[in-house]
N, C-alpha and C positions, 0 to 999 in steps of 0.2 A: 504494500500500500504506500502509494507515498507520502508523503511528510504531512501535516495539518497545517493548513493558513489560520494561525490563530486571530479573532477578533483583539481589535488594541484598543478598545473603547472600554466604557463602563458596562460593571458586567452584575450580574443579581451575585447575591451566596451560596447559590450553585455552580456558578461560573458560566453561565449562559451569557451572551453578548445581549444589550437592550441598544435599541437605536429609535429614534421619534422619526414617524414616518408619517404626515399629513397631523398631524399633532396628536398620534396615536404611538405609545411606548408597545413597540412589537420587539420579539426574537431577531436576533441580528442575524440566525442562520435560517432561520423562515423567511427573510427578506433576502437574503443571499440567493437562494433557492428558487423563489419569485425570479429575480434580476435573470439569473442565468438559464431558467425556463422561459423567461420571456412573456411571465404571466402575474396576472395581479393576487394582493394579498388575499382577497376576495375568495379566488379560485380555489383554495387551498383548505377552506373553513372547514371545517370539519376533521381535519389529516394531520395528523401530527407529521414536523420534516425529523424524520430517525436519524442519527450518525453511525454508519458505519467503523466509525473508528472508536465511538465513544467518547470523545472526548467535548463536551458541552462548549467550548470555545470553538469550534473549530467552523467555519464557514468555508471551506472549500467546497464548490459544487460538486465535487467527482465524489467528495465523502457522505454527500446526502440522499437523501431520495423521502419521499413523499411516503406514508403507510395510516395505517389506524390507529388505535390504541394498542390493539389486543398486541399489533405485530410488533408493538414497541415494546410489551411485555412480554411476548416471547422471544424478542431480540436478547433482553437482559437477562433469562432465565438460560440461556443459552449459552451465554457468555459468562454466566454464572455469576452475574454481578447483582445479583437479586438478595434483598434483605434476610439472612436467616438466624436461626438461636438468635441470642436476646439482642440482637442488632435490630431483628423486626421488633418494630414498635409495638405491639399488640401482644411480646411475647409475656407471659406471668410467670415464666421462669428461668431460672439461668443457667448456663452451661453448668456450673457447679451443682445445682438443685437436681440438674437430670443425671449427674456422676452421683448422688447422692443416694437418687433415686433408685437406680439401675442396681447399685450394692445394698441398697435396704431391702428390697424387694423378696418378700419369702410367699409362695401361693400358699394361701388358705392358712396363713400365719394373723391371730387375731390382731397382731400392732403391726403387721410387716404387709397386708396386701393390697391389692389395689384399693379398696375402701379406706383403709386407717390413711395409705400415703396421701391419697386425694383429698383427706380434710387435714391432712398438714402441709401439703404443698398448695390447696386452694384451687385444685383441678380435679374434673370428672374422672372415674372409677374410669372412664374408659379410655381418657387419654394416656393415664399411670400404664395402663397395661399398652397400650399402644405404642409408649416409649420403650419400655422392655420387651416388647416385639422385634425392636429395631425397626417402627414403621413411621415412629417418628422420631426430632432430633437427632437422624441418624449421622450428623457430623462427627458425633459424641461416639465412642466404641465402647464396648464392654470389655 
């Protein structure tokens, strides 16, 4: 791939480039993309402009292209740059809690099974066992 043309402007705290275009603060790689398709902001509504490279600065046209949501999300899941363990925001446990977990864990133990761990770790009977499945937090090893 070659190199990224990075935006030298002001950029949000994600590092996306912002530029005012008709007195509207749009993406400076959504306007990039515009320019060198030869088409207005308009056209685009709907579509998020994806990077191929990843990298949120980057407005080189060769790096972008036009997609949905969903394929933005399976871009990132792909690339594996997707929120997991307690980096996802929504997580209620943490790498430690699930090590913790995984060595507590006795079946049919009246302090040690899925029931007792889920009202101390604060999650359903189903997820405890679903961790010690290895079906979830599986970054985590046994």
């Amino acid at each position: 791939m070659t190199p990224c043309l990075e935006f030298g402007g002001l950029k949000d705290s994600k590092g996306y480039g912002r530029v005012w275009i008709n007195g509207k603060k749009v993406f400076a790689h959504r306007f990039a993309y515009c320019v060198a398709k030869g088409i207005q902001l308009e056209d685009i509504d709907g579509l998020v402009i994806r990077h191929a490279c990843d990298n949120p600065s980057c407005i080189l046209p060769s790096h972008l292209c036009a997609g949905t949501s969903q394929q933005n999300a399976n871009d990132m899941v792909e690339r594996k740059r997707q929120a997991f363990g307690s980096r996802n925001g929504r997580a209620k446990l943490t790498e430690d809690d699930v090590r913790n977990i995984i060595s507590e864990y006795i079946p049919r133990h009246p302090l040690f099974n899925t029931r007792a761990l889920s009202k101390k770790y604060g999650v359903t009977p189903n997820y405890i066992a679903a961790i010690c499945r290895g079906e979830k937090w599986k970054h985590i090893k046994k």
